[in-house]
C-alpha positions in Angstrom: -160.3 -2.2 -13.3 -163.7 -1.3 -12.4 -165.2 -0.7 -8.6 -165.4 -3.8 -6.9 -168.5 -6.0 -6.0 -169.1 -5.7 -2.3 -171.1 -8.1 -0.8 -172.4 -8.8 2.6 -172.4 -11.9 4.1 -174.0 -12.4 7.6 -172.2 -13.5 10.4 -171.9 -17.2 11.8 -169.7 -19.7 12.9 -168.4 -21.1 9.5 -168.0 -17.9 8.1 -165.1 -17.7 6.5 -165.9 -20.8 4.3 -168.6 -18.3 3.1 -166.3 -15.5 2.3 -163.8 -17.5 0.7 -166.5 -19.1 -1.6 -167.8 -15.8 -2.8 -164.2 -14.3 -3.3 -163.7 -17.5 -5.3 -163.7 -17.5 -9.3 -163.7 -13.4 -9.5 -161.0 -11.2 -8.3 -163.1 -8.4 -8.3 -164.8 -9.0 -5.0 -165.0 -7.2 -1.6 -166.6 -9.0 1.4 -168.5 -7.4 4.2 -169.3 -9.2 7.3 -172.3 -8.4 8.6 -173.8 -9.3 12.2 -175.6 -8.1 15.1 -172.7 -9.2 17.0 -170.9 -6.5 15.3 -172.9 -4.0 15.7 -172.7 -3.0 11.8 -176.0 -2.7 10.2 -175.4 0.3 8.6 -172.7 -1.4 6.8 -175.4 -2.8 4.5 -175.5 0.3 2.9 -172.7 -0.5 0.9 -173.4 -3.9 -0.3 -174.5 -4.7 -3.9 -175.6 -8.2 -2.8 -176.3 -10.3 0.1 -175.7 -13.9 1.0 -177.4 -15.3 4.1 -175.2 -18.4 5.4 -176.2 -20.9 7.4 -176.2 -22.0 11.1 -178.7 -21.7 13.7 -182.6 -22.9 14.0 -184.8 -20.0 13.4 -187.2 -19.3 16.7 -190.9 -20.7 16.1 -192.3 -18.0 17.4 -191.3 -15.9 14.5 -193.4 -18.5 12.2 -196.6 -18.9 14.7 -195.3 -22.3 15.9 -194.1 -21.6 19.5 -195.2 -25.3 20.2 -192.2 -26.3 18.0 -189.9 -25.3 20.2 -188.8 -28.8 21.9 -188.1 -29.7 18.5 -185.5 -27.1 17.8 -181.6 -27.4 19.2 -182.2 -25.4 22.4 -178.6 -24.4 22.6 -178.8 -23.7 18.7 -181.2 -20.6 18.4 -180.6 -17.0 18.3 -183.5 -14.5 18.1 -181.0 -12.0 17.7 -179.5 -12.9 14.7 -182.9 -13.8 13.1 -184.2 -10.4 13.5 -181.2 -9.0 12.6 -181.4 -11.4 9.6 -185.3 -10.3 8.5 -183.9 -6.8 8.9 -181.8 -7.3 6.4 -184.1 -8.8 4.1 -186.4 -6.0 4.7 -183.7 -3.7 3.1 -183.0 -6.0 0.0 -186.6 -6.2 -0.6 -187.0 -2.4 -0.5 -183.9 -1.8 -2.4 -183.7 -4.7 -4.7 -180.6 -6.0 -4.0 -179.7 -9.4 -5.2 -179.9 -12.3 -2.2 -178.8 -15.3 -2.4 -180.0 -17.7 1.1 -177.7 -20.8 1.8 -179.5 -23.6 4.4 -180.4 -21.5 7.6 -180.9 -18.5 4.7 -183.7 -20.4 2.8 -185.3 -21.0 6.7 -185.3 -17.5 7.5 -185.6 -15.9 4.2 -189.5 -18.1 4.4 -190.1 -17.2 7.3 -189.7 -13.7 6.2 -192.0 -13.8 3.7 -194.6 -15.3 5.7 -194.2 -19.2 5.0 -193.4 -21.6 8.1 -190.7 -24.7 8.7 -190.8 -28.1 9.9 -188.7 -28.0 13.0 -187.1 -31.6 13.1 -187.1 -33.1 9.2 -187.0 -37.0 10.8 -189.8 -36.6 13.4 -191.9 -35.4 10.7 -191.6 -38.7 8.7 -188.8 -37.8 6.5 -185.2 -39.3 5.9 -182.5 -37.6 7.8 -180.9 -34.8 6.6 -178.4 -34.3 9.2 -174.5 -34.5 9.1 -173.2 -38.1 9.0 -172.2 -39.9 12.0 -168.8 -38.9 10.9 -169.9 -35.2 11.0 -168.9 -35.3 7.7 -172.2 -33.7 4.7 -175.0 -36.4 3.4 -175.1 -36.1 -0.2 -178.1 -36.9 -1.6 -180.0 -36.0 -5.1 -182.5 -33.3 -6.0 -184.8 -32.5 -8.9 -185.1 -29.4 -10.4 -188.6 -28.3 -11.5 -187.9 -28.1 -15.7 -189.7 -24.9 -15.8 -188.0 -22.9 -12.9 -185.9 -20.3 -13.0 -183.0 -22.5 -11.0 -183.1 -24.8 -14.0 -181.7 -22.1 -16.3 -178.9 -21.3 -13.9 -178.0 -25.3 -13.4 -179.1 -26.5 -16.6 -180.0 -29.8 -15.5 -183.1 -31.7 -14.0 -181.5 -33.6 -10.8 -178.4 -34.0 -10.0 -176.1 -34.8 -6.4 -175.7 -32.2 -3.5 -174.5 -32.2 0.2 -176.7 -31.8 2.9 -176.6 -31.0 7.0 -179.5 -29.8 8.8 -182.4 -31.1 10.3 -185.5 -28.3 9.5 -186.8 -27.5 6.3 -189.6 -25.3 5.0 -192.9 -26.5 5.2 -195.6 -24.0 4.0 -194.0 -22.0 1.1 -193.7 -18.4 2.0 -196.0 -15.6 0.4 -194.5 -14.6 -3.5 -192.7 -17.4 -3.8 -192.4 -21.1 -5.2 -190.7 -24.2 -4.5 -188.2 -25.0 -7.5 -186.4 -28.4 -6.5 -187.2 -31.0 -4.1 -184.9 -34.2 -2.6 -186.9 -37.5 -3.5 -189.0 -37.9 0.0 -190.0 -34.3 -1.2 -187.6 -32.0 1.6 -188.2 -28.4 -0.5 -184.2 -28.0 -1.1 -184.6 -24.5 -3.3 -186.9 -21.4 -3.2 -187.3 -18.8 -6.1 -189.6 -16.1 -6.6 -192.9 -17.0 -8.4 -193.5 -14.0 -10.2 -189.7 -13.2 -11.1 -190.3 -10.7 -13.5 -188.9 -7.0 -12.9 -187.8 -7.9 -9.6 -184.4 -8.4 -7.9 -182.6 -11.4 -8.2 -183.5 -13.8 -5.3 -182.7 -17.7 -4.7 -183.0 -19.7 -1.8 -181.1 -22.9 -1.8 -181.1 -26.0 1.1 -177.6 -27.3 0.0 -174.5 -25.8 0.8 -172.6 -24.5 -2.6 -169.9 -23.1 -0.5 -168.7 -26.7 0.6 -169.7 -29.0 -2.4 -167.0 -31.7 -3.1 -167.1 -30.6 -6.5 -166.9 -26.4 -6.8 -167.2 -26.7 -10.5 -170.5 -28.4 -10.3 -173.6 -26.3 -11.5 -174.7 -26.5 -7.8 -172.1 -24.3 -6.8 -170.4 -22.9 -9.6 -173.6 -21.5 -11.8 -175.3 -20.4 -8.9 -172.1 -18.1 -7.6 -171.9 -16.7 -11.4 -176.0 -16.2 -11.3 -175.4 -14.2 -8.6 -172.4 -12.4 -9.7 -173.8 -11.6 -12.6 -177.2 -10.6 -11.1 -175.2 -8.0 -9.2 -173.2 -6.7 -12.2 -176.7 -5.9 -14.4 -178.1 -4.2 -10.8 -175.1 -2.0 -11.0 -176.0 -0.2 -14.7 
């Protein structure tokens, strides 16, 4: 059998629905939990790829917006695990190490590269997003940009995916481009615009990890597009 996959996922409160979803359809993977909390940075040095899981709002001082801040869930933000978070992205940028950003991770990995978020998705004149009354995910659909990068993962122009949070990206980050959209036009994935050469990187708003369906493209192609990624890095 050849070395394992090891992969770090960072810490949160859900986290071992993450784990469990990126141990799922290979055998061959190792997971590495990574967190501030845990004091374990240097762990990173091991890991082949990263997913950044979802969870808290990201400060808005980190994207120039202090102003936002009575629009973000006060007892919902950690600078600490966001700068731990662009820390980490710092090293998968200079090491090219395949990322794949879930929810919270396509917020921060933005803000990381320079774009900004729109704190509370309803006051800014959208639909809701949020859970459902229930607590239960909204599902909603998306369209995939024909031409993207996504679109050769998924293989399809729109389809249904869950959804529970209430910020979004607004201005794109620096080097990279918005590949699929909800209908009111809530960015739900990020890719990099000038792909070529580069590490594999892919920023999605829905949650594969927790999709009704684990065999739809939405989950499924996206965990092998990263798997795979990883495996070619490896050579």
């Amino acid at each position: 059998m050849s070395a394992k996959i090891i992969i770090g996922v960072t810490d949160c409160s859900k986290f071992d629905i993450y784990r469990n979803w990126v141990l799922s359809y290979n055998e061959n993977i190792e997971v590495i939990r990574l967190g501030y909390k845990l004091d374990n940075f240097n762990e990173i040095e091991k890991c082949q790829g990263i997913v950044l899981t979802g969870g808290e709002d990201v400060h808005p001082r980190f994207y120039n917006h202090p102003e936002y801040y009575p629009w973000c869930y006060e007892d919902d933000i950690d600078e600490q695990r966001d700068e731990f978070e662009f820390k980490v992205l710092e090293h998968t940028e200079e090491n090219e190490i395949p990322v794949l950003g879930i929810c919270r991770g396509m917020q921060v990995g933005n803000v990381f590269f320079g774009g900004t978020l729109i704190p509370d998705i309803p006051t800014w004149g959208k639909f809701d997003h949020s859970k459902m009354p229930d607590k239960s995910d909204r599902y909603h659909e998306i369209m995939i940009n024909p031409s993207s990068w996504l679109n050769s993962i998924v293989n399809i122009d729109k389809g249904l995916v869950n959804s529970n949070h209430h910020q979004s990206t607004d201005r794109t980050g620096k080097g990279l481009v918005v590949s699929a959209v909800s209908p009111d036009g809530v960015t739900e994935a990020m890719e990099r615009l000038y792909p070529k050469g580069k590490s594999f990187l892919l920023f999605v708003q829905w949650h594969p990890e927790r999709l009704k369906d684990q065999q739809s493209p939405f989950s499924k192609n996206l965990h092998e597009a990263f798997i795979n990624a990883i495996i070619l890095n490896r050579k």
